[in-house]
KENUSE-106912 format. One record per residue: residue number from 1; residue in one letter; chain; x negated, y negated, z negated of N, C-alpha, C, O in turn. Coordinates in nm, 4 decimals, padded with zeros to 6 digits, always signed. Atoms other than C-alpha are relative to their C-alpha. Example, Ala and Ser with C-alpha at 12.3 -4.5 7.8 and 13.67 -1.06 7.14 Angstrom:
# KENUSE-106912
   nr  rest  kette        nu        nv        nw       cau       cav       caw        cu        cv        cw        ou        ov        ow
    1     A      A  -00.0890  +00.1190  +00.0000  -01.2300  +00.4500  -00.7800  -00.0900  -00.1200  +00.0000  -00.1936  -00.1181  -00.0665
    2     S      A  +00.0820  +00.1190  +00.0060  -01.3670  +00.1060  -00.7140  +00.0770  -00.1090  -00.0730  +00.0261  -00.2198  -00.0899
***
This chain:
# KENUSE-106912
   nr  rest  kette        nu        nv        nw       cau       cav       caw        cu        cv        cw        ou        ov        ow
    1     X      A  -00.0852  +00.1175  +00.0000  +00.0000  +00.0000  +00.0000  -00.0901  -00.1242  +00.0000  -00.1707  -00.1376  -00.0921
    2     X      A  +00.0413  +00.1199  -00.0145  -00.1239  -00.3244  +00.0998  +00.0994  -00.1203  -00.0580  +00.2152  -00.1232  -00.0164
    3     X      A  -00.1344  +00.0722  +00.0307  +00.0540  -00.6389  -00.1070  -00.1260  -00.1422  +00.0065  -00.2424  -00.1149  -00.0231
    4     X      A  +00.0853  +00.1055  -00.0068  -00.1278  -01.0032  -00.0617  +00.1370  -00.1667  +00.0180  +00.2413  -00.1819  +00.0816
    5     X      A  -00.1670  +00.1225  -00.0041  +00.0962  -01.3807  -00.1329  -00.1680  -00.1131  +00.0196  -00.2758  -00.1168  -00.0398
    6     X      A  +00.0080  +00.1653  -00.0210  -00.0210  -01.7311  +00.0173  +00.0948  -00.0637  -00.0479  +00.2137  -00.0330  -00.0568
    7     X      A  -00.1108  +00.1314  +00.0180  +00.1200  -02.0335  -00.0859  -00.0570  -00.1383  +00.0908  -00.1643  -00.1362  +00.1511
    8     X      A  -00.0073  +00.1614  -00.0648  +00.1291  -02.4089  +00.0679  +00.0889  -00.0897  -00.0721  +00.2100  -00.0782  -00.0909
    9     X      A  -00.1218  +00.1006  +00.0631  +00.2399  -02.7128  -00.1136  +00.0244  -00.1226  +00.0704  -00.0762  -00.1740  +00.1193
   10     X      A  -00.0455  +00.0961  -00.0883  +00.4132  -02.9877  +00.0612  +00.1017  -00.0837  -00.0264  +00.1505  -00.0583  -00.1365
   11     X      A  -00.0632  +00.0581  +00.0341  +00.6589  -03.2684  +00.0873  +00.0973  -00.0592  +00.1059  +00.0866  -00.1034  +00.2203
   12     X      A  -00.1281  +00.0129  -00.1476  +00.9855  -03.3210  +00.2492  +00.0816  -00.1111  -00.0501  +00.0764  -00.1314  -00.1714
   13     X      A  -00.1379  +00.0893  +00.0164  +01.2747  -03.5922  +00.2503  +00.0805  +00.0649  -00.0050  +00.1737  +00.0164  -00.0691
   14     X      A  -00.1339  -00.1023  +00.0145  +01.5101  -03.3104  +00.2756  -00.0259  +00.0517  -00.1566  -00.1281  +00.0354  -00.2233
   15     X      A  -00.0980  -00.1159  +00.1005  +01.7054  -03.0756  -00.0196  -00.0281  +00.1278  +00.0880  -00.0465  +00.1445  +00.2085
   16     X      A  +00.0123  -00.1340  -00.0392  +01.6694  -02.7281  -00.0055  +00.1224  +00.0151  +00.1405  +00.1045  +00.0628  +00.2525
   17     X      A  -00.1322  -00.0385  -00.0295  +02.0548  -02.7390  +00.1001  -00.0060  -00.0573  +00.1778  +00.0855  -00.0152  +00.2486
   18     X      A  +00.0016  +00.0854  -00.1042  +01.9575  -02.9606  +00.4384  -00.1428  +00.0861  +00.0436  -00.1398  +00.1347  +00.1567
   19     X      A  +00.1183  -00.1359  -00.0754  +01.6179  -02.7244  +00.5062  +00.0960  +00.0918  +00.0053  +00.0607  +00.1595  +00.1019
   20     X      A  -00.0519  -00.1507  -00.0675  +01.8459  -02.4440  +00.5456  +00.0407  -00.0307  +00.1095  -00.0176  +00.0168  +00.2070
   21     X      A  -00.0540  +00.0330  -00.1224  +02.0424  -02.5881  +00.7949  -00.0677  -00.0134  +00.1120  -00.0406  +00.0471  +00.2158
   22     X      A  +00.1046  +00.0059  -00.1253  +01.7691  -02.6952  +01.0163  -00.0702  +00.1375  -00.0133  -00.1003  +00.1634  +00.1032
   23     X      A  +00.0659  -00.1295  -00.0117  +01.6007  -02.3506  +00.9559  +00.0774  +00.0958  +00.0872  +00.0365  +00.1506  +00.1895
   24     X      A  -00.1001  -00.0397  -00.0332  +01.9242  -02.2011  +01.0061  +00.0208  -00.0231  +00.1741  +00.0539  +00.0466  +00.2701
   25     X      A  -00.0195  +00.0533  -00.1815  +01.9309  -02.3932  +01.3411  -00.1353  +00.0981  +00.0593  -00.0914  +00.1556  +00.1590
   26     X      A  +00.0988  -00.0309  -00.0998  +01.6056  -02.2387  +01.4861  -00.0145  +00.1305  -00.0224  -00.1048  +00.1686  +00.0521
   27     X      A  +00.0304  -00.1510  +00.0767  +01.5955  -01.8827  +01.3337  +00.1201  +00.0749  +00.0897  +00.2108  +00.0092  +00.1408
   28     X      A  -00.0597  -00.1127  -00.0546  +01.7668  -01.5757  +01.4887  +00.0779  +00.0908  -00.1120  +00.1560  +00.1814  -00.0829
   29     X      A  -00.1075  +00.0019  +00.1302  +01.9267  -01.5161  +01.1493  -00.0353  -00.1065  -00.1106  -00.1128  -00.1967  -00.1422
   30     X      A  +00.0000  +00.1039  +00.1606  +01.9598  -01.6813  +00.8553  -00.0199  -00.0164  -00.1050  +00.0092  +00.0740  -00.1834
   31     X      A  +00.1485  +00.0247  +00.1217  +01.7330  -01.8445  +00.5799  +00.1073  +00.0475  -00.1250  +00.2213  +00.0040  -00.1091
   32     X      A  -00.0588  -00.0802  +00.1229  +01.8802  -01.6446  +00.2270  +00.0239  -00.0836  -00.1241  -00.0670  -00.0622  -00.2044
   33     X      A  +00.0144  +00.0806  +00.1391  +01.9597  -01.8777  -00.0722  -00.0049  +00.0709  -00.1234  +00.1002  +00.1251  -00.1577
   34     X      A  -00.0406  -00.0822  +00.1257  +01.8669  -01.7099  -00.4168  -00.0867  -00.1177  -00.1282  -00.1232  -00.2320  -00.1008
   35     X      A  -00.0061  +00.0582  +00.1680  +01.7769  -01.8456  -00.7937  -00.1259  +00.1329  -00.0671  -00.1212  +00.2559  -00.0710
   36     X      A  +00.1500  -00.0715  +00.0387  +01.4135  -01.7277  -00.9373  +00.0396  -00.0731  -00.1643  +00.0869  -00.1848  -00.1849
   37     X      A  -00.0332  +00.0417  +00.1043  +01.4430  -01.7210  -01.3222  -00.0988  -00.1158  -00.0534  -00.0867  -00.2143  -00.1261
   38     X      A  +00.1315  +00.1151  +00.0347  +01.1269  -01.9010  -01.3500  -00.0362  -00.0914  +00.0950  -00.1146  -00.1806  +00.0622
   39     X      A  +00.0672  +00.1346  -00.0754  +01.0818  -02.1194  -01.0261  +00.1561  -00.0688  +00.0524  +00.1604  -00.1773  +00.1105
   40     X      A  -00.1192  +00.0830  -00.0277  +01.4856  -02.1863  -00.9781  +00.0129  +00.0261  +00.0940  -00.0495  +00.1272  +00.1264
   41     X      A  -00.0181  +00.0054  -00.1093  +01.6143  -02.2421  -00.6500  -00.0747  -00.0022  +00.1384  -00.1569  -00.0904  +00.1631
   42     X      A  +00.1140  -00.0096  -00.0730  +01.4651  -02.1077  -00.3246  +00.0677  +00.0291  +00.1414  +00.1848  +00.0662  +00.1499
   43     X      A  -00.0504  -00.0745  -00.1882  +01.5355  -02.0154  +00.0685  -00.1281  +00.0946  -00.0189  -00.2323  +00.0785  -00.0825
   44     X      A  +00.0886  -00.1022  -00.0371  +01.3651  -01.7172  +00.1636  +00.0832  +00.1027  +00.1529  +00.2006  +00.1273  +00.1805
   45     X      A  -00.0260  -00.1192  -00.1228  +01.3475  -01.4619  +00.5035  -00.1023  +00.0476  +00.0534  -00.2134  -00.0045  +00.0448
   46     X      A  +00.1460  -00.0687  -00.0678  +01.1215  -01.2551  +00.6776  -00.0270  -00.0648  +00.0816  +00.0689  -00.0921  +00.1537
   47     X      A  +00.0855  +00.0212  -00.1305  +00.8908  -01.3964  +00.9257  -00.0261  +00.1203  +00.1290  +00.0083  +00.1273  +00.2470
   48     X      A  +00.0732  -00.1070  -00.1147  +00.7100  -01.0798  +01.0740  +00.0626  +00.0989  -00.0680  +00.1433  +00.0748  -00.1578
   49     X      A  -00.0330  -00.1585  +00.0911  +00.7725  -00.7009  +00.9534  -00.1090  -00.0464  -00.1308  -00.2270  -00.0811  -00.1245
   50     X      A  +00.1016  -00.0566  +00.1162  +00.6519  -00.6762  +00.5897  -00.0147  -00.1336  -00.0938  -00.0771  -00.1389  -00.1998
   51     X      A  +00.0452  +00.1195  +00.0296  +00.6619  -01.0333  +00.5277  +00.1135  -00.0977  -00.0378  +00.1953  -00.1117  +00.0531
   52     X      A  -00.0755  +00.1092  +00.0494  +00.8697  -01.2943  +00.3548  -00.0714  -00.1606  -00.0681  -00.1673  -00.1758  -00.1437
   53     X      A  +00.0572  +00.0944  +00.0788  +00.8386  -01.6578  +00.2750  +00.1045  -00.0547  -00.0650  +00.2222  -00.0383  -00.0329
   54     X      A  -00.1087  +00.0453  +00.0863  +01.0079  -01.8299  +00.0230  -00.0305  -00.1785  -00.0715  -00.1131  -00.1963  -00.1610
   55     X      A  +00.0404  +00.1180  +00.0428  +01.0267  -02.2501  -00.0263  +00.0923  +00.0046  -00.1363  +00.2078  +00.0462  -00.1464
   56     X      A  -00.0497  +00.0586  +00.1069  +01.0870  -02.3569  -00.3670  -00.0434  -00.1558  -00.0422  -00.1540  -00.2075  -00.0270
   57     X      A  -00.0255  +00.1195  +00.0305  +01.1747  -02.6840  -00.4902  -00.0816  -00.0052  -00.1592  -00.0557  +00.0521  -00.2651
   58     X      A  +00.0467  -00.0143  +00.1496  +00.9182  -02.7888  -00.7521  -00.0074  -00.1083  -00.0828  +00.1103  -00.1365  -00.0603
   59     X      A  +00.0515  +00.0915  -00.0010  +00.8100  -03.1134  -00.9443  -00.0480  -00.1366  +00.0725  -00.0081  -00.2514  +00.0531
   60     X      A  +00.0509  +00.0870  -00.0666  +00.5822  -03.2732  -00.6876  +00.0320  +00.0371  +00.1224  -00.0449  +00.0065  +00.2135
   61     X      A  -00.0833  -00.0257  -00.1432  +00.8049  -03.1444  -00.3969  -00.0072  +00.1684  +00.0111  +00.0145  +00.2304  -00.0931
   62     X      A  +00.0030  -00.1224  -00.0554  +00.7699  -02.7904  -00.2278  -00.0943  +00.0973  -00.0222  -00.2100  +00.0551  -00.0204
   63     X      A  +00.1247  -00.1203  -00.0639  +00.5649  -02.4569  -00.2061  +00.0806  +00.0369  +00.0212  +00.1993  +00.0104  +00.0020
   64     X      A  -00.0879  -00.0984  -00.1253  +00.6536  -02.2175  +00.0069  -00.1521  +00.1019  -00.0033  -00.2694  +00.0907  +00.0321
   65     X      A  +00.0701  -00.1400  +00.0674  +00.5278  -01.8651  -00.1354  -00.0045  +00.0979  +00.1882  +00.0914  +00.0866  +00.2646
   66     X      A  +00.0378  -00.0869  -00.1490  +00.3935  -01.6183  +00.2291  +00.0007  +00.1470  -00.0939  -00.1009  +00.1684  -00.1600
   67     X      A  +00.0707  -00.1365  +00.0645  +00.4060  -01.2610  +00.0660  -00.0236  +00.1199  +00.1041  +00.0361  +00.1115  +00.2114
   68     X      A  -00.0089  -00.1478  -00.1101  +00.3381  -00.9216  +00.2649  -00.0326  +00.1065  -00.1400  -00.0905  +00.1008  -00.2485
   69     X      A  -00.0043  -00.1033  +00.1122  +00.3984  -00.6021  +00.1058  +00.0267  +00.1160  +00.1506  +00.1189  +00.1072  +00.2317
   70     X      A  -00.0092  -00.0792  -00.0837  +00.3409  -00.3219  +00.3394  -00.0585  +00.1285  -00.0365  -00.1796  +00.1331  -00.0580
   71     X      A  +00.0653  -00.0796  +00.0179  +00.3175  +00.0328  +00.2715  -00.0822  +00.1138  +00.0533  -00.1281  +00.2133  -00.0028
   72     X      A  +00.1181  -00.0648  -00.1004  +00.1109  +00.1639  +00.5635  -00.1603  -00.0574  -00.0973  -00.1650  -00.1778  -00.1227
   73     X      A  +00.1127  +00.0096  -00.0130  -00.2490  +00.1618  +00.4447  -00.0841  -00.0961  +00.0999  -00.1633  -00.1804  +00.0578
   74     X      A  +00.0923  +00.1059  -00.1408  -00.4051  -00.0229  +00.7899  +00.0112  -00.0966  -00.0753  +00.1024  -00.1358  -00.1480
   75     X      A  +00.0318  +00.1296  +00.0611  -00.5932  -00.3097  +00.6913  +00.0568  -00.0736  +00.1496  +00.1468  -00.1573  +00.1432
   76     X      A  -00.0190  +00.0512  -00.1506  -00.5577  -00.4087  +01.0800  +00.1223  -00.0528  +00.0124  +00.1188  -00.1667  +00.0588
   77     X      A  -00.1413  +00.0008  -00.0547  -00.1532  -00.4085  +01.1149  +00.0155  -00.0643  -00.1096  +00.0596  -00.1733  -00.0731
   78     X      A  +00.0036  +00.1033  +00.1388  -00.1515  -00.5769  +00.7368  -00.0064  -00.1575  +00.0822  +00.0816  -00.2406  +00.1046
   79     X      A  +00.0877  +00.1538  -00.0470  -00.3761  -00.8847  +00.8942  +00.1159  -00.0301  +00.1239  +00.2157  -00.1003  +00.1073
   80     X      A  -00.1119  +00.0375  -00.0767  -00.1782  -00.8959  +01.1985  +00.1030  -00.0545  -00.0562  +00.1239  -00.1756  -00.0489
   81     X      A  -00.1496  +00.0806  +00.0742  +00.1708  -00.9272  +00.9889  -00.0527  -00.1266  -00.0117  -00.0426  -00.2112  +00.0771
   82     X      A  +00.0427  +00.1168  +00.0734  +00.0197  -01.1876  +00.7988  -00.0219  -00.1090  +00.0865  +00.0571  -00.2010  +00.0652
   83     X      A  +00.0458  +00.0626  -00.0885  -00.1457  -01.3839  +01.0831  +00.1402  -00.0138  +00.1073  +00.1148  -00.1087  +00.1814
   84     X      A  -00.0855  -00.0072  -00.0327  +00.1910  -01.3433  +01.2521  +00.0647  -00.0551  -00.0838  +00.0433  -00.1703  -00.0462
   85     X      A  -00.0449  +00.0587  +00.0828  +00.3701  -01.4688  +00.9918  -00.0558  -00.1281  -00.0602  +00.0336  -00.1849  -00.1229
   86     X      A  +00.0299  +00.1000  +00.0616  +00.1570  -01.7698  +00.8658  +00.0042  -00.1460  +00.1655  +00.0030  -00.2686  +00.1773
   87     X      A  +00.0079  +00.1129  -00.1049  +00.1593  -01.8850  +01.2419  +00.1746  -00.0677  +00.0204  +00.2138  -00.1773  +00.0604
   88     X      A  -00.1382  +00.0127  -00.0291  +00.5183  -01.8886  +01.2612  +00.0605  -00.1139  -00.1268  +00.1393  -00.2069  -00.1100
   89     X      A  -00.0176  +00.1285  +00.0911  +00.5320  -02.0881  +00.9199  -00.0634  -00.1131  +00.0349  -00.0180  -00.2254  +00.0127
   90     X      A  +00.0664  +00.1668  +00.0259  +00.2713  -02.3389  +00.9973  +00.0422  -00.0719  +00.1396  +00.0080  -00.1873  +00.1656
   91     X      A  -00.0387  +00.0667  -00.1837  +00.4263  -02.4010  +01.4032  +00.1190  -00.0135  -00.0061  +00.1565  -00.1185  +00.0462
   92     X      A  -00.1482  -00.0376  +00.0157  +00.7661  -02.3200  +01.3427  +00.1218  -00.0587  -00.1151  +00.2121  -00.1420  -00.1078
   93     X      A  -00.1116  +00.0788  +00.1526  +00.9449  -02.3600  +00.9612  -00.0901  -00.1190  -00.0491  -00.0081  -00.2094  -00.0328
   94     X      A  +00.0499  +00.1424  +00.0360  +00.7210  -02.6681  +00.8395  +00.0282  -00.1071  +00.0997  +00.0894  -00.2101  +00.0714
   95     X      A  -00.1057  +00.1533  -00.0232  +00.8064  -02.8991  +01.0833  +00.1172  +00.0310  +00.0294  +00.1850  -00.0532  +00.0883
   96     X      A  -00.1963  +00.0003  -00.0009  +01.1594  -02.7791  +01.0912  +00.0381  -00.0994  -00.1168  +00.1476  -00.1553  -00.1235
   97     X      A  -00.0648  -00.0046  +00.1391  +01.1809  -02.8865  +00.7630  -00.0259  -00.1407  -00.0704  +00.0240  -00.1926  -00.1702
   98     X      A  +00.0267  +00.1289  -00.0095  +00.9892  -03.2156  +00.8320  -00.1230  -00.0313  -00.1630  -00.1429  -00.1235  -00.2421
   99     X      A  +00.1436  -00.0028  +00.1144  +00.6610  -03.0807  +00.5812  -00.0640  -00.0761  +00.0232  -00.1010  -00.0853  +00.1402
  100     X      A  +00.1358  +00.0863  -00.0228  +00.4088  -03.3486  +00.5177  -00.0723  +00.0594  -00.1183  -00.0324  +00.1310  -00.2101
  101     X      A  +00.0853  +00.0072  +00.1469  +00.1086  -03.3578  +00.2878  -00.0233  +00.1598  -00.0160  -00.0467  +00.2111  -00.1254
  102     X      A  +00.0171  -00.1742  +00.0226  +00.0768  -02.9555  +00.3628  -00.1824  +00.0230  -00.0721  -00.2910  -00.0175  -00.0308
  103     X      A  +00.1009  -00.0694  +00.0502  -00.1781  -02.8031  +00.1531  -00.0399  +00.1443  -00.0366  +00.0477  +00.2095  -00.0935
  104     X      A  -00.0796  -00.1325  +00.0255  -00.2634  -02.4623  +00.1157  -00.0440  -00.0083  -00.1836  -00.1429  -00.0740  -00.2161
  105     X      A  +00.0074  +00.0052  +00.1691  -00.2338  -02.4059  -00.3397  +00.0151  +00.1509  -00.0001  +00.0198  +00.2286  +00.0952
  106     X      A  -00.0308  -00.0731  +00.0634  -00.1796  -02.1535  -00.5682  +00.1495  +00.0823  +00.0328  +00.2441  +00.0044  +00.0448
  107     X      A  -00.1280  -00.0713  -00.0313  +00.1203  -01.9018  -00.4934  +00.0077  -00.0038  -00.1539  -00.0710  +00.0237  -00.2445
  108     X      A  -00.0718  -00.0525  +00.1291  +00.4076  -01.9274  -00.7646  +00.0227  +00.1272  -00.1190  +00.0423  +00.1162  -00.2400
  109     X      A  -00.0164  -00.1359  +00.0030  +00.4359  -01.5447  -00.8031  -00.1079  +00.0223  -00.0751  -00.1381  +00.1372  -00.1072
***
């Protein structure tokens, strides 16, 4: 089992409730609203196979947690997901969502 989490912290003019919508708009399904006992309110969906990201609303604005959890062994098809998935966040859902000030930080998790 391969399991590995990025994070990125950032800053939007939007509400979670107004990033979904525009996410919602460009996605082929639709961004998941759930409630983390410890980071509160979040959108989350898969990117690639194996892979979920999840923005939460924090303090000084956003992170947005990258996790992969895959239980094939291959380091190779791991990296891929991942690299598949972080391109699709940093081209794709950040400026949907109108991210500035992106940094990559500490994952919440």
């Amino acid at each position: 089992m391969i399991a590995a989490t990025f994070a990125w912290s950032f800053t939007s003019s939007l509400k979670l409730g107004a990033m979904k919508a525009r996410l919602d708009s460009i996605s082929a399904r639709p961004w998941s609203e759930g409630d983390s006992h410890r980071h509160g309110d979040y959108l989350a969906r898969e990117l690639a196979e194996g892979t979920v990201a999840r923005v939460y609303a924090v303090a000084s604005g956003f992170v947005v947690n990258l996790g992969c959890l895959t239980l094939e062994d291959d380091v190779e098809v791991a990296k891929q997901r991942i690299a598949s998935a972080k391109s699709i966040l940093l081209t794709k859902v950040l400026p949907a969502i109108l991210a500035t000030n992106i940094a990559e930080t500490e994952p919440l998790e």
